[in-house]
C-alpha positions as CSV (number, residue, x, y, z in Angstrom):
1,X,32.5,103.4,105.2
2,X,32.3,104.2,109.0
3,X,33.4,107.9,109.6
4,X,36.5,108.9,111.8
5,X,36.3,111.2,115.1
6,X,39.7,112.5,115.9
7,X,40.1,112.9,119.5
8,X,43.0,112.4,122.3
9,X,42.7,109.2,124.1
10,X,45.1,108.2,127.4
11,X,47.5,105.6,126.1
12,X,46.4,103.0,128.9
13,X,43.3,102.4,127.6
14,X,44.4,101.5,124.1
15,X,45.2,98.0,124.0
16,X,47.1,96.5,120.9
17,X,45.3,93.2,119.0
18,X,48.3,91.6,116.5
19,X,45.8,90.8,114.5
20,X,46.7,93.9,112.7
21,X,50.2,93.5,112.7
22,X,51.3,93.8,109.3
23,X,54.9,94.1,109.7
24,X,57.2,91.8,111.8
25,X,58.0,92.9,114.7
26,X,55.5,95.8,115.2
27,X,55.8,95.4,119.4
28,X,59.6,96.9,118.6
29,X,60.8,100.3,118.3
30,X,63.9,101.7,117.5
31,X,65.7,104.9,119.2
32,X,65.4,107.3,116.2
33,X,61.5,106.5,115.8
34,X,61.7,107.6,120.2
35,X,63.8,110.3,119.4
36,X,61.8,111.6,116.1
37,X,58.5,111.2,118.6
38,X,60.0,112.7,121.5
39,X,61.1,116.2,119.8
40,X,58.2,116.5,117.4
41,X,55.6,114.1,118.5
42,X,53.3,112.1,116.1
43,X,52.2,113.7,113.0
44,X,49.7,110.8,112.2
45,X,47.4,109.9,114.7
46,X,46.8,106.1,115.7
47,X,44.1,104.0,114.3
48,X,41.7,102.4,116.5
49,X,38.4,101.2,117.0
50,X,36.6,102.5,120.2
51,X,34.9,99.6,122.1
52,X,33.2,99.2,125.3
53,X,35.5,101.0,127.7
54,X,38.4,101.0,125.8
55,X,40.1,101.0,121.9
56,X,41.6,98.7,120.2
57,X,44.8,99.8,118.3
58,X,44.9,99.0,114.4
59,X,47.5,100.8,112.8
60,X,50.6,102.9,113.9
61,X,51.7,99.9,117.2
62,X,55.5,101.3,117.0
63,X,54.4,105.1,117.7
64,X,52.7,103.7,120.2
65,X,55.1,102.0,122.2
66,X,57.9,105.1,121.7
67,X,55.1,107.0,123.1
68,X,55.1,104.5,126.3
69,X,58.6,104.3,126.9
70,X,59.2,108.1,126.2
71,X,56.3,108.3,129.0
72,X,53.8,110.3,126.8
73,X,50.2,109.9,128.5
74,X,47.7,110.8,125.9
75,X,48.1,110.4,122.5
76,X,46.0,112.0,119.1
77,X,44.2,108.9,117.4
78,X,41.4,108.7,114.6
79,X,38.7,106.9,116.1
80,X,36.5,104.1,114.7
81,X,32.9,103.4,116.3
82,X,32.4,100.2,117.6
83,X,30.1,99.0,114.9
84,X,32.6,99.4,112.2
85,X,32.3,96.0,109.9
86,X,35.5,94.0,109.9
87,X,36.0,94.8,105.8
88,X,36.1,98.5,106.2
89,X,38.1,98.5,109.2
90,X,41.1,96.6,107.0
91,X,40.1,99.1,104.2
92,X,40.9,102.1,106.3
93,X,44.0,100.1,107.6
94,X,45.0,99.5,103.9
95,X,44.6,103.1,103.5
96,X,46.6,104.6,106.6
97,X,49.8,102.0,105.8
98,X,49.9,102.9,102.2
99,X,50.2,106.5,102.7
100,X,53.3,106.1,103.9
101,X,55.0,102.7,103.0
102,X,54.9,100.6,99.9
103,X,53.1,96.9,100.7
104,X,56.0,94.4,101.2
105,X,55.4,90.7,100.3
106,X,55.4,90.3,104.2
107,X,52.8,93.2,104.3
108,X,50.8,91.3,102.0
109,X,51.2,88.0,103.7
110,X,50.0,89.4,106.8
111,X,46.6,91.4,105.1
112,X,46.0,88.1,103.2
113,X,45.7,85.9,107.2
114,X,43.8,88.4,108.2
115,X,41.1,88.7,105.8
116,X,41.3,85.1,105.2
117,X,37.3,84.9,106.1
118,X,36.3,87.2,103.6
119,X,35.5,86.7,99.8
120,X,38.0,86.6,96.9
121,X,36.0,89.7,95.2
122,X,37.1,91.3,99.4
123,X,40.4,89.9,99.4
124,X,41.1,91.4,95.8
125,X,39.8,94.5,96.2
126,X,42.2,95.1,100.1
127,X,45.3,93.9,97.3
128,X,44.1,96.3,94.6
129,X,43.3,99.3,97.4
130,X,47.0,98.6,98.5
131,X,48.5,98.6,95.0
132,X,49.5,95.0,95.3
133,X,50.1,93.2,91.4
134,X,48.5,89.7,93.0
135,X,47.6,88.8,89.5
136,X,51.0,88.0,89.1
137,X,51.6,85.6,92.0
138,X,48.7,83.5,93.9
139,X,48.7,83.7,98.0
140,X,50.1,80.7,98.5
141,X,53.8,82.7,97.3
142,X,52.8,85.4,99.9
143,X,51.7,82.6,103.0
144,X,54.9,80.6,104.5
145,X,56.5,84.1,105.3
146,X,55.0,84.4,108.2
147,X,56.7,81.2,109.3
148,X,59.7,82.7,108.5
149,X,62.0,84.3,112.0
150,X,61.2,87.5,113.0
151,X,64.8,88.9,111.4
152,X,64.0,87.0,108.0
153,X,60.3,89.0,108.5
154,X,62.0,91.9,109.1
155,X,64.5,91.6,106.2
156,X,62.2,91.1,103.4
157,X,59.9,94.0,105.6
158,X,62.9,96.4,104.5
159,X,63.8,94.5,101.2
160,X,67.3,93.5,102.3
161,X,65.8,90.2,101.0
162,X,64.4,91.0,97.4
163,X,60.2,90.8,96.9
164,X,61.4,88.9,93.8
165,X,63.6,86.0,96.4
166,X,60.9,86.5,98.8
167,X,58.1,85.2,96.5
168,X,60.5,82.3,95.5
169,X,60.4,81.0,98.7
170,X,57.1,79.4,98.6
171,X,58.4,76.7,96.3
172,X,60.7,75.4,98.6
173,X,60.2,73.8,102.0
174,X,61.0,75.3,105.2
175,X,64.7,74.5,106.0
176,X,66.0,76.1,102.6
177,X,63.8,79.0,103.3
178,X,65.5,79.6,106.4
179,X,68.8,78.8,105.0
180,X,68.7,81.3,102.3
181,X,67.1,84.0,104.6
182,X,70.1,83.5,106.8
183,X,72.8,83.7,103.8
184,X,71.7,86.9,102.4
185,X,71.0,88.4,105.9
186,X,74.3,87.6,106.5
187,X,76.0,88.8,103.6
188,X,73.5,91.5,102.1
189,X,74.4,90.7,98.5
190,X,72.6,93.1,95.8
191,X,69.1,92.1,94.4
192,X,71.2,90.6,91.7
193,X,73.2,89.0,93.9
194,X,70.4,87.2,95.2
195,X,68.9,86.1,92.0
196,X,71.9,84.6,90.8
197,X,72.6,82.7,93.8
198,X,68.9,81.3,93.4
199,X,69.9,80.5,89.9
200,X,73.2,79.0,90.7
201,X,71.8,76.9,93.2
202,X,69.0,75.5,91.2
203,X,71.7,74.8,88.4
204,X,74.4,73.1,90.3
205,X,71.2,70.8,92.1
206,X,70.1,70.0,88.0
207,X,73.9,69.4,87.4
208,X,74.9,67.2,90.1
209,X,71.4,65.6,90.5
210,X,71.1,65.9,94.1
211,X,68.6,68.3,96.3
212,X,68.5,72.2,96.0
213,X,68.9,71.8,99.8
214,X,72.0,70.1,99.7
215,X,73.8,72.3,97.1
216,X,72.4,76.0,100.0
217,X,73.5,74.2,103.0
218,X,77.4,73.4,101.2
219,X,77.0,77.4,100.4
220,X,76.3,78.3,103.7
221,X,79.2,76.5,104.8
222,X,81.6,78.2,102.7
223,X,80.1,81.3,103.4
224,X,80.0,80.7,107.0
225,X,84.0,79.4,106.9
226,X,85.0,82.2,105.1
227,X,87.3,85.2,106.7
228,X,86.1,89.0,105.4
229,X,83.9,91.4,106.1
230,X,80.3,90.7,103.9
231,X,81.3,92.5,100.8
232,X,84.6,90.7,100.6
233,X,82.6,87.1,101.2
234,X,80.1,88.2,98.6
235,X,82.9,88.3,95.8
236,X,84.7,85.3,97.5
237,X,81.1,83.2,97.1
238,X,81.0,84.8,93.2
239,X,84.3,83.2,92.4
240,X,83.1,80.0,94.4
241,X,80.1,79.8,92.5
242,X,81.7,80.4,88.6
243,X,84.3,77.7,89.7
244,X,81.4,75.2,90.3
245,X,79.5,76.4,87.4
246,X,82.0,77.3,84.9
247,X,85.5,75.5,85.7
248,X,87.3,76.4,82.9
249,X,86.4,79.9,83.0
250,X,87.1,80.0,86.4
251,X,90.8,78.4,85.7
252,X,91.4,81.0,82.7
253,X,90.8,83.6,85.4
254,X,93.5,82.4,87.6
255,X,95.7,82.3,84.8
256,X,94.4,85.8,84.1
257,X,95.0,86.8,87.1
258,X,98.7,85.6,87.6
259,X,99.7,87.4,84.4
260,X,98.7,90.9,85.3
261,X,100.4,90.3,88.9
262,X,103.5,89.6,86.6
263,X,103.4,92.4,84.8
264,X,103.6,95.1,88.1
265,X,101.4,97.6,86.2
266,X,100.8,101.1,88.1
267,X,98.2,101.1,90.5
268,X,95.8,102.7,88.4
269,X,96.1,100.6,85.6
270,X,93.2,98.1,84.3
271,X,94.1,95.2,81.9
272,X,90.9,93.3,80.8
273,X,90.7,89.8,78.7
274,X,88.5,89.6,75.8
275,X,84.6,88.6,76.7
276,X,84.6,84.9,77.8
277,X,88.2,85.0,77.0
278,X,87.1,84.1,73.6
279,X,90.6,84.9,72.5
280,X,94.3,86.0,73.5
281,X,93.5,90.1,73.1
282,X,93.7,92.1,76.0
283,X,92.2,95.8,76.6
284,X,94.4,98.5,79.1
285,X,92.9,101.2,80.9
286,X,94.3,103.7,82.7
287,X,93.1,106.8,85.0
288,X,95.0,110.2,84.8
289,X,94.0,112.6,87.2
290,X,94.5,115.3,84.1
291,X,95.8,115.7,80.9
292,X,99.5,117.4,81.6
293,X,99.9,114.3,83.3
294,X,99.1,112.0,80.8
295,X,101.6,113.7,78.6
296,X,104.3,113.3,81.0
297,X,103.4,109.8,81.6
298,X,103.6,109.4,77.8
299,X,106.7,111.4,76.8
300,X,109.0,109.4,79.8
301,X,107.4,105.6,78.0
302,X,108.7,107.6,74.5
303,X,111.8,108.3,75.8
304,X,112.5,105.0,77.2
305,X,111.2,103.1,74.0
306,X,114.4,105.5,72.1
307,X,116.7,104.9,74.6
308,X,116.6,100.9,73.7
């Protein structure tokens, strides 16, 4: 592989090529990267590949432009000759990303279009160098992100979409893609969250025997008519979704539900059913900020059970 030179180049005549975007959004930059650069500068030096009379910038495009706007004129950069084969310049482009960020699915979307030319033993070894498990899923899961919006991109960029819901996607088409990008970019429901609204949505399609497609858009629109912050439309959704797939579970919880609201318990108090609500027992819990005050709590209930 090509050696480096480390040298300090004028930022105007470093020119960016997305072709090296591996992340969405890499033109962007947000103020506490310009902040972080302004008061200590760049610790890693760009990437780029020196040409005729000027370079070509590979890795490290957001340093970059906080460098521009914070009006920084020359920056540190590792510099690849001209002559550097195409391979070895992703190899060292693998190299710089990964020693600082895990490879996303997006990540690996993007390395895959760009080294779409080169052989499967090439294309391996870039997934292997990047600590990518592609054995487990072919490039056509990794693909169609890259037609996904730049705020989908960006979400499965900083997993608030899960790898695992991210390499779903592929087996869908485009519009329930998007859809389900927008629902949990909307809500940001757990990585559990996410697989179980997957799960419930393939289920209630099998059940009803209409489209996956059908079943995400009728979510979305509860999700979208429903009042709350995310958190309280995430367990609103939960409850929507074990009423569709479980009814009569859903109607013992009601019930459940009504009783304990009869009962006025203290504030602190927990009354579970029993799993599944298998059966009529019930299990009470309750929090006491220390011991003396558990006995006090207890010897007034004693009192009161001898006074009847």
């Amino acid at each position: 592989m090509n050696h480096l030179q480390y040298q300090t180049i004028t930022l105007t005549e470093i020119k960016s090529d997305q072709r090296f975007y591996l992340r969405p959004g890499n033109g962007r930059c947000g103020d506490e990267l310009k902040a972080s650069v302004s008061a200590a500068g760049i610790i890693t030096p760009l990437l780029v590949v020196e040409e005729d009379d000027s370079y070509t910038l590979v890795h490290g495009f957001r340093r970059a432009v906080a460098m521009t706007e914070i009006g920084t004129k020359r920056v540190p950069c590792a510099v690849l000759p001209g002559d550097t084969p195409a391979f070895d310049i992703l190899r060292r482009l693998v190299q710089e990303y990964t020693l600082t960020s895990a490879m996303s699915p997006y990540n690996v979307a993007a390395l895959l279009k760009l080294a779409e030319n080169f052989s499967e033993k090439e294309r391996q070894g870039l997934l292997d160098l990047g600590g990518v498990p592609s054995r487990r899923h072919p490039p056509e899961a990794y693909l169609p992100l890259l037609a996904l919006s730049l705020e989908a991109g960006c979400g499965i960029d900083d997993e608030t979409i899960s790898a695992e819901v991210a390499l779903a996607l592929h087996r869908y088409p485009a519009r329930f893609r998007h859809t389900l990008c927008r629902i949990i970019l909307d809500l940001r429901p757990s990585r559990q969250g996410q697989k179980e609204l997957l799960e419930a949505t393939r289920e209630l399609a099998r059940r009803r025997g209409i489209t996956e497609l059908s079943v995400l858009e009728e979510i979305y629109e509860f999700c979208h008519g429903s009042e709350g912050n995310p958190p309280q439309i995430n367990k609103a959704l939960k409850r929507f979704l074990t009423g569709q797939l479980y009814p009569r579970k859903s109607a013992a919880i009601k019930e459940f539900n009504r009783f304990i609201a009869s009962l006025k318990l203290p504030r602190k108090a927990k009354l579970s059913p029993s799993p599944n609500f298998e059966d009529d027992r019930v299990t009470l819990q309750m929090e006491f900020p220390s011991r003396e005050e558990l006995a006090s709590f207890w010897s007034q209930k004693s009192a009161s059970a001898n006074r009847r």
